[in-house]
C-alpha positions as CSV (number, residue, x, y, z in Angstrom):
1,X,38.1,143.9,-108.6
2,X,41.1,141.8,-107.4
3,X,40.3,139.1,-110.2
4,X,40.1,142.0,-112.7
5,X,43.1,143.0,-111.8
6,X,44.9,139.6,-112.0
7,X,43.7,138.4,-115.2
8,X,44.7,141.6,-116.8
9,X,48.4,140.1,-117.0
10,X,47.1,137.0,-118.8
11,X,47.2,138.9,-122.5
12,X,50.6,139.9,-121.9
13,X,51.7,136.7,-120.9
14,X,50.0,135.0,-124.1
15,X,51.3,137.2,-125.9
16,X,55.0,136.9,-124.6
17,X,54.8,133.5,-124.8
18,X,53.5,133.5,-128.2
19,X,56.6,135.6,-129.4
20,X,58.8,133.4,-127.7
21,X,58.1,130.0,-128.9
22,X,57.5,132.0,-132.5
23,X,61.5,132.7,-132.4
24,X,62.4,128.9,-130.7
25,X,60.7,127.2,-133.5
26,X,63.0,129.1,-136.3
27,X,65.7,128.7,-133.5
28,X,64.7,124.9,-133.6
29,X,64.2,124.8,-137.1
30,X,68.6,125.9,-137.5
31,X,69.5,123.7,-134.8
32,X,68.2,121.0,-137.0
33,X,69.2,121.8,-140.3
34,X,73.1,122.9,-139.1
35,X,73.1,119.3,-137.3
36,X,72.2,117.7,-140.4
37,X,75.2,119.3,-142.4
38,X,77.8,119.0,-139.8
39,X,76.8,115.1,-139.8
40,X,76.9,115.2,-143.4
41,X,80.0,116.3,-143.3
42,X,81.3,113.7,-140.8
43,X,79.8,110.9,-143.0
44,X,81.4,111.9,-146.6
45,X,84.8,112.8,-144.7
46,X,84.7,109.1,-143.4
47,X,83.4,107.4,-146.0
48,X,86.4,108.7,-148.0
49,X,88.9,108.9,-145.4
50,X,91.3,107.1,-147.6
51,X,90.7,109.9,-150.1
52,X,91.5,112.3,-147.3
53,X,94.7,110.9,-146.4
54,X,96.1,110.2,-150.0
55,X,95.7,113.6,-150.7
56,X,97.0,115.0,-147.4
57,X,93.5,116.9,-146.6
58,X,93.4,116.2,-142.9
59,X,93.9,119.5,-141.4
60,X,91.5,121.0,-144.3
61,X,88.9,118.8,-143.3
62,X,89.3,119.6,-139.5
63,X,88.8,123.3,-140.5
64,X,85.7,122.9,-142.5
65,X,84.2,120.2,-139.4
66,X,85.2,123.0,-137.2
67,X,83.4,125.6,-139.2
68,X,79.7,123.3,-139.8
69,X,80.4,122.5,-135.9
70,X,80.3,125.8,-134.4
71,X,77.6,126.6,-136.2
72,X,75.4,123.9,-135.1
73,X,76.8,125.1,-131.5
74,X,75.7,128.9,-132.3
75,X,72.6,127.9,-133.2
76,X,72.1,125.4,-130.5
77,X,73.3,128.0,-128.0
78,X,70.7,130.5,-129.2
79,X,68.0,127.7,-129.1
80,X,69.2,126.9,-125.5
81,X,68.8,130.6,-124.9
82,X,65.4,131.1,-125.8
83,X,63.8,127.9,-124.5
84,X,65.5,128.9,-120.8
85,X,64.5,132.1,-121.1
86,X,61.0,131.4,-120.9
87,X,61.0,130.2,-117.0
88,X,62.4,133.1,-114.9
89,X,59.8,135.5,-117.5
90,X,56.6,133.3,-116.1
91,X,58.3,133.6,-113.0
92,X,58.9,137.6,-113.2
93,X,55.3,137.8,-114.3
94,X,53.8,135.5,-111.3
95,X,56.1,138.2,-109.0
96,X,54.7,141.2,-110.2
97,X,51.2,140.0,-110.8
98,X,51.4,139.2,-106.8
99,X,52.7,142.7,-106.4
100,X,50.2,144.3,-107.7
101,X,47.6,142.2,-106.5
102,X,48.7,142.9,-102.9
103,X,48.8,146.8,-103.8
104,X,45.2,146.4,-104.9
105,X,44.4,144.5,-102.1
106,X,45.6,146.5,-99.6
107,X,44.0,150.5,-102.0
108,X,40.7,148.1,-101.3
109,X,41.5,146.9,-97.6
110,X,41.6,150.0,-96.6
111,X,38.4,151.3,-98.0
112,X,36.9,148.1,-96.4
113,X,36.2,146.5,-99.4
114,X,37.7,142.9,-98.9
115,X,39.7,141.8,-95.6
116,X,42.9,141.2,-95.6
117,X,42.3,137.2,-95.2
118,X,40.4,137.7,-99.1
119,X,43.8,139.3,-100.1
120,X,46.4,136.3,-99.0
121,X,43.4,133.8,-100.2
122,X,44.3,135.9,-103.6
123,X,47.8,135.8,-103.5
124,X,47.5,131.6,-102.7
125,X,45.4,131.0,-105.7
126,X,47.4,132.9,-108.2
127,X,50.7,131.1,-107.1
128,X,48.4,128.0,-107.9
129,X,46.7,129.6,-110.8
130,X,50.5,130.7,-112.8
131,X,52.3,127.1,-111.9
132,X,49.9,125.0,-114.2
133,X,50.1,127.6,-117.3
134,X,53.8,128.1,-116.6
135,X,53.9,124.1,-117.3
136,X,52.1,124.3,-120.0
137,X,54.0,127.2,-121.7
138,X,57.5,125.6,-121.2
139,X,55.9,122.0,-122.4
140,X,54.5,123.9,-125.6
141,X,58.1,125.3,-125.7
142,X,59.4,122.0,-126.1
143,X,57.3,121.0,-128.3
144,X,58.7,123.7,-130.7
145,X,62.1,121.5,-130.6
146,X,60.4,117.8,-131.2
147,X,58.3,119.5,-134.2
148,X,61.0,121.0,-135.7
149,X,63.2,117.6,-136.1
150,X,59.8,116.0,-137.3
151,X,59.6,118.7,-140.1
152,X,63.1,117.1,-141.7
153,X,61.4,113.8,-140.9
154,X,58.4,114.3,-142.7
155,X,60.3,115.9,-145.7
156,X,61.9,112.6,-146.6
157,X,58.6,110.9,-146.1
158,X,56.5,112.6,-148.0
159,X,58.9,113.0,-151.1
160,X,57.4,112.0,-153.8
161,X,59.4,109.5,-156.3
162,X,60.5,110.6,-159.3
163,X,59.2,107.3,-160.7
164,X,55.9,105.7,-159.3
165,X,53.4,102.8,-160.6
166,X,50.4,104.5,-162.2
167,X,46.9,103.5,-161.1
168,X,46.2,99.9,-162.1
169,X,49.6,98.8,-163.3
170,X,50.0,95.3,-163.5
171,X,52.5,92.7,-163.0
172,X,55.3,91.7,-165.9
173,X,55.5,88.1,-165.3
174,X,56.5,84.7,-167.6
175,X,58.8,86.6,-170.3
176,X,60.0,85.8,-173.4
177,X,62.9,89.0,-172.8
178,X,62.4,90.6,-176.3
179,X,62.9,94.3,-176.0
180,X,62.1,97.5,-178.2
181,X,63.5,100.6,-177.9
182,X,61.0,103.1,-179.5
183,X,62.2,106.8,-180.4
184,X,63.6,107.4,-177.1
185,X,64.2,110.9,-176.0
186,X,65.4,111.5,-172.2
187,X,67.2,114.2,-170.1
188,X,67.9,114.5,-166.2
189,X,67.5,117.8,-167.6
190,X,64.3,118.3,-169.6
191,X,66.3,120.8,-171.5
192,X,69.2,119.2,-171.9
193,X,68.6,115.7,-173.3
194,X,71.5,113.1,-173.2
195,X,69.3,110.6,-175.2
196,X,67.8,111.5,-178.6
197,X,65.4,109.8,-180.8
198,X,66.8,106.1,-180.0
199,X,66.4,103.0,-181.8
200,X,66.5,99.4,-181.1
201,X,65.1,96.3,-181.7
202,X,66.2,93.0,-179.4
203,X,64.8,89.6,-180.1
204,X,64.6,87.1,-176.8
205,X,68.1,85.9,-176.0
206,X,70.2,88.2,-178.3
207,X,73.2,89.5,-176.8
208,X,73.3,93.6,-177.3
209,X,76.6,95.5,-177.0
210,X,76.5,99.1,-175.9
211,X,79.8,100.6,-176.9
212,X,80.9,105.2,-177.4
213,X,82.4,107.7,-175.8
214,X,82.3,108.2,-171.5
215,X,78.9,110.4,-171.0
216,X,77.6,109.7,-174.6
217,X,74.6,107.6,-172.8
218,X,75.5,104.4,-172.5
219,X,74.2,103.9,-168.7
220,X,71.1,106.4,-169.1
221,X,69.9,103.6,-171.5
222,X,70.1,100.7,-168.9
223,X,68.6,103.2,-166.1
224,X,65.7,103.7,-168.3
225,X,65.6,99.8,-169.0
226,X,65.7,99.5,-165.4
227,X,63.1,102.0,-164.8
228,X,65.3,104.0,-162.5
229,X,63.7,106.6,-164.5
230,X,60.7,106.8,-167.3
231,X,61.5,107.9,-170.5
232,X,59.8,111.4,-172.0
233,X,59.4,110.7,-175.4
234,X,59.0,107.5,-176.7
235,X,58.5,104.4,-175.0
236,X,60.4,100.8,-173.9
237,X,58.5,97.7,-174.6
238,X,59.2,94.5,-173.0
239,X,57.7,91.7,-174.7
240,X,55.5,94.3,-176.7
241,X,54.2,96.2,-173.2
242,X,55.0,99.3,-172.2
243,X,57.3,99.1,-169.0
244,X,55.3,101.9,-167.8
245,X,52.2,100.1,-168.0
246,X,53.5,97.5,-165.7
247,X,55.1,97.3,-161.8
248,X,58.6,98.4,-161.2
249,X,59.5,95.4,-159.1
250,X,57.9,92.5,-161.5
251,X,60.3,94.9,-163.7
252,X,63.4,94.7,-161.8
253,X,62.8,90.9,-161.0
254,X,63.4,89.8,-163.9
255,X,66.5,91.8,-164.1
256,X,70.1,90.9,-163.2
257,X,72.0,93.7,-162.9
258,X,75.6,94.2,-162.5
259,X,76.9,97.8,-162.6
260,X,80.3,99.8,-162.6
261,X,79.9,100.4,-158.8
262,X,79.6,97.3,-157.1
263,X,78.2,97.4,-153.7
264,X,78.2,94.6,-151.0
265,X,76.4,94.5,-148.1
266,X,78.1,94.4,-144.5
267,X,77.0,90.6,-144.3
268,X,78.8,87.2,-145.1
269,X,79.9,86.5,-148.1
270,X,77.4,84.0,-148.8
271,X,74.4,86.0,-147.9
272,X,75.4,88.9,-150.6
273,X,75.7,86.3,-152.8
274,X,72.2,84.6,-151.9
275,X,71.0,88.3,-152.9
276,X,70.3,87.5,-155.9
277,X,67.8,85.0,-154.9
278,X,67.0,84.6,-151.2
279,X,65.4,81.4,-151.3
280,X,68.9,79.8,-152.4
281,X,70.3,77.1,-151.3
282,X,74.6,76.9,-150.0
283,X,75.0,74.9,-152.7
284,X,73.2,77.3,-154.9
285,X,75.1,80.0,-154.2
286,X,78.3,78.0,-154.5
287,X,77.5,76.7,-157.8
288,X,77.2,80.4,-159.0
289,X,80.1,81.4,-157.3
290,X,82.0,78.8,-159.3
291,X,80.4,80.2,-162.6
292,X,81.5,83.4,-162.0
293,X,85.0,82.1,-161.3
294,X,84.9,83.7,-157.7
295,X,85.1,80.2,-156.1
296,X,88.8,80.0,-156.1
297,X,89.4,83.2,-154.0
298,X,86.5,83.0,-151.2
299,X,87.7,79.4,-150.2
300,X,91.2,81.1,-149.6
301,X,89.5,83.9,-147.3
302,X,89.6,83.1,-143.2
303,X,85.8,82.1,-143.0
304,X,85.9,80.8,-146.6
305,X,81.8,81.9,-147.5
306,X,81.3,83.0,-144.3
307,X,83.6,85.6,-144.0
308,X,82.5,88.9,-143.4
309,X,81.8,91.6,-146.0
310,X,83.2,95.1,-144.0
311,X,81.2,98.4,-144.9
312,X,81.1,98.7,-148.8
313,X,83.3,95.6,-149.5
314,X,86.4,97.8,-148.4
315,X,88.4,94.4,-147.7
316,X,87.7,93.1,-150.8
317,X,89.6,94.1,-154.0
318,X,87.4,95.8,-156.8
319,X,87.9,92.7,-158.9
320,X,86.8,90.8,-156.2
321,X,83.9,92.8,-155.7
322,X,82.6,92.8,-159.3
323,X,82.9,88.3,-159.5
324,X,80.9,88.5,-156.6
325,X,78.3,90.9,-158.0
326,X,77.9,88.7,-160.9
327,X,77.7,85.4,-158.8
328,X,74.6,87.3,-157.2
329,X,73.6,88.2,-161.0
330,X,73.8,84.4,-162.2
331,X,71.8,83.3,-159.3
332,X,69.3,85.2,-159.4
333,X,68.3,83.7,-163.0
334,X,67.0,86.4,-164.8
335,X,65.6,86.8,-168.4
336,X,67.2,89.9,-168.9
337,X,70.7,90.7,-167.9
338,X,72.5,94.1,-167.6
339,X,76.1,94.4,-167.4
340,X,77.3,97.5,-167.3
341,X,81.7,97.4,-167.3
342,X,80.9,94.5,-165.4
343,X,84.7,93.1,-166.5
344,X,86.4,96.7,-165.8
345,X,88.3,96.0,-163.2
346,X,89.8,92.3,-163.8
347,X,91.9,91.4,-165.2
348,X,92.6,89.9,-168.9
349,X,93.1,86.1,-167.6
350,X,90.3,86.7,-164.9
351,X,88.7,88.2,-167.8
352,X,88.3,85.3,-169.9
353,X,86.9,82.6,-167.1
354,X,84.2,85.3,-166.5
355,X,83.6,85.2,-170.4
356,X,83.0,81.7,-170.4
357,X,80.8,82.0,-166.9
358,X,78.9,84.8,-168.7
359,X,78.1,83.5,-172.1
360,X,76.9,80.3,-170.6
361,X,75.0,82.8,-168.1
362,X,73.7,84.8,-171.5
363,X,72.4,81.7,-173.2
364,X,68.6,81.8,-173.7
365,X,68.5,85.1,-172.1
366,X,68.6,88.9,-173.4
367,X,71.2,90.7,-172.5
368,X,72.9,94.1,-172.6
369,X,76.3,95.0,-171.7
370,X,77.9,97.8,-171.7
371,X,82.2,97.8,-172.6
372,X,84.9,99.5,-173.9
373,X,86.9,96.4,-174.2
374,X,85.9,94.8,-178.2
375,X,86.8,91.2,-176.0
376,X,83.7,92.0,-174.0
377,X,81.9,92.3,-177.1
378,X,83.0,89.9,-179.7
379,X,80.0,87.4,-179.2
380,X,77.1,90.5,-179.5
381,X,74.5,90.1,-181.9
382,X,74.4,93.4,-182.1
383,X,76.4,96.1,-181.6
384,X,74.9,99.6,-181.0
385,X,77.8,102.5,-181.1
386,X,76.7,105.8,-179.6
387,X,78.1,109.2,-179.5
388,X,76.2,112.3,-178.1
389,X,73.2,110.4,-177.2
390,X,72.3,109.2,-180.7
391,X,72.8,105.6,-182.1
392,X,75.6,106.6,-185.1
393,X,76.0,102.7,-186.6
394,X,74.8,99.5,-185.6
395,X,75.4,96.2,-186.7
396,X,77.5,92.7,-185.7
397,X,81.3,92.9,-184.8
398,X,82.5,92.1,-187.7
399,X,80.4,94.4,-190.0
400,X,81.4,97.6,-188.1
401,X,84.7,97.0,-188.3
């Protein structure tokens, strides 16, 4: 009877506890999800503190860190809640479960049931009997907050890419560079395409121009090249195969790219250069260095090639950044070249050392560039103009004008 009477607590108890680590996980779950915006927050604000302070934003951006902060601190303190809160109910529980035991004990004592020595024997083993399950419902409690922060973990790692070798791709290797461009449609948007129905024909070593209008495709035609993305109608040949057909890094290896947005590493110079191709020599990466006529301003820097890159390349210029960018690009010998602005932000005398660097760079090789400077562009073979997504003329310099 007295062991009837104790385990008829245990349903309650599972139950309880059931309920309470029900609400922690969800509890968990926002603790996790407000920390993750307020350090969002805190990363973007600093990344472009600059930003911040030219426009005189500071005391806006303490309001909305103060805002993603307390939230992470309600939620926290509501997690914090529930998780404690478990304890003193085992411990209520355990109390009155003894209680009522003794009561029990004592209705059946004195009917001469059991002795009194049978009823503290009782009330021993179920102090015994609570502390393990107690343990084990506060661990389990725990657990809630560890699974919660592997859910967000998980997430990331089981994304699926957007773009992904299909089953028995093989490698693009030994090129010639010639690329085809065959009635390319694409959109980031499915209904909204930025390219339509595009065109183009590039024999090995021909120099394309990409010239139109900001947004009317220019990049979404090197990202596709690139295989950042796959086209949806039409296809990209590469030496008459199918880019699809083939691995996205024997792709991108024989690619040098340098985009718009340069970004160094937080490294030497000489080991963002070496980049390009790792198994480069110093003189290697000097030699490039001189080509892209970058020589003359890392010898003047404190640790000449060994001076360190800061976060981004903030202590570098954006001209600097960009001759660097193409020093990596000439090094790492590829047949195809992409250069997308890759002059944008020199200028006109720096300009035309990189012209020289790059057409010696271009010789033998394919290569596209992207400009909206016709100085850039002189030298193309062809010349694709685009507006809207669609290729409107095409021809040499001289013939579109």
């Amino acid at each position: 009877q007295l062991a009837i009477g104790t385990l008829i607590i245990l349903p309650l108890m599972m139950f309880i506890t059931g309920q309470v680590t029900r609400r922690s996980r969800v509890a968990f779950r926002d603790v996790q999800r407000n920390l993750g915006g307020m350090n969002a927050v805190m990363e973007e604000n600093i990344n472009g503190i600059r930003v911040v302070q030219a426009f005189a934003r500071g005391s806006d951006t303490q309001k909305q860190f103060a805002q993603v902060n307390d939230a992470s601190r309600r939620s926290g303190t509501r997690a914090d809640i529930i998780t404690a809160a478990l304890g003193p109910m085992f411990t209520t529980m355990s109390t009155i479960t003894i209680a009522l035991t003794a009561l029990l004990g004592g209705w059946l004592a004195l009917r001469d049931i059991v002795t009194v020595g049978v009823i503290a024997t009782f009330v021993v083993y179920i102090n015994n009997f609570f502390r393990p399950i107690r343990g084990i419902a506060m661990l389990y409690n725990h657990l809630q907050s560890a699974l919660a922060g592997v859910e967000r973990i998980f997430e990331v790692l089981d994304a699926q890419p957007d773009v992904a070798d299909v089953d028995g791709a093989l490698p693009l290797v030994d090129i010639e560079g010639a690329v085809a461009i065959n009635a390319v449609t694409f959109g980031y948007d499915p209904e909204k395409p930025v390219l339509e129905d595009v065109q183009l024909t590039a024999a090995a070593g021909q120099m394309i121009a990409l010239v139109g209008p900001t947004g009317a495709g220019k990049t979404t035609i090197i990202n596709l090249l690139s295989r950042f993305y796959d086209v949806q109608q039409g296809a990209i040949m590469i030496d008459g195969r199918d880019i699809r057909s083939v691995t996205q890094d024997s792709i991108r290896s024989q690619l040098g790219i340098v985009l718009q947005d340069t970004f160094l590493f937080a490294d030497t110079v000489m080991e963002n250069i070496r980049y390009g191709r790792l198994a480069a020599t110093d003189d290697d990466v000097i030699a490039a260095a001189k080509m892209a006529n970058a020589d003359w301003f890392i010898r003047r820097l404190p640790q000449g090639y060994e001076t360190q890159v800061s976060e981004k390349g903030h202590n570098f210029s954006q001209g600097q950044r960009q001759l660097l960018a193409i020093a990596r690009a000439i090094l790492a010998e590829p047949r195809i070249l992409i250069l997308d602005e890759a002059t944008s932000s020199v200028d006109t005398r720096t300009e035309q050392h990189i012209q020289e660097a790059l057409l010696r760079l271009m010789h033998g090789r394919t290569a596209f560039v992207i400009a909206h400077r016709l100085s850039t562009i002189r030298q193309a073979d062809q010349l694709l103009v685009i507006d809207d997504g669609r290729v409107i003329e095409q021809g040499t310099h001289d013939s579109l004008l």
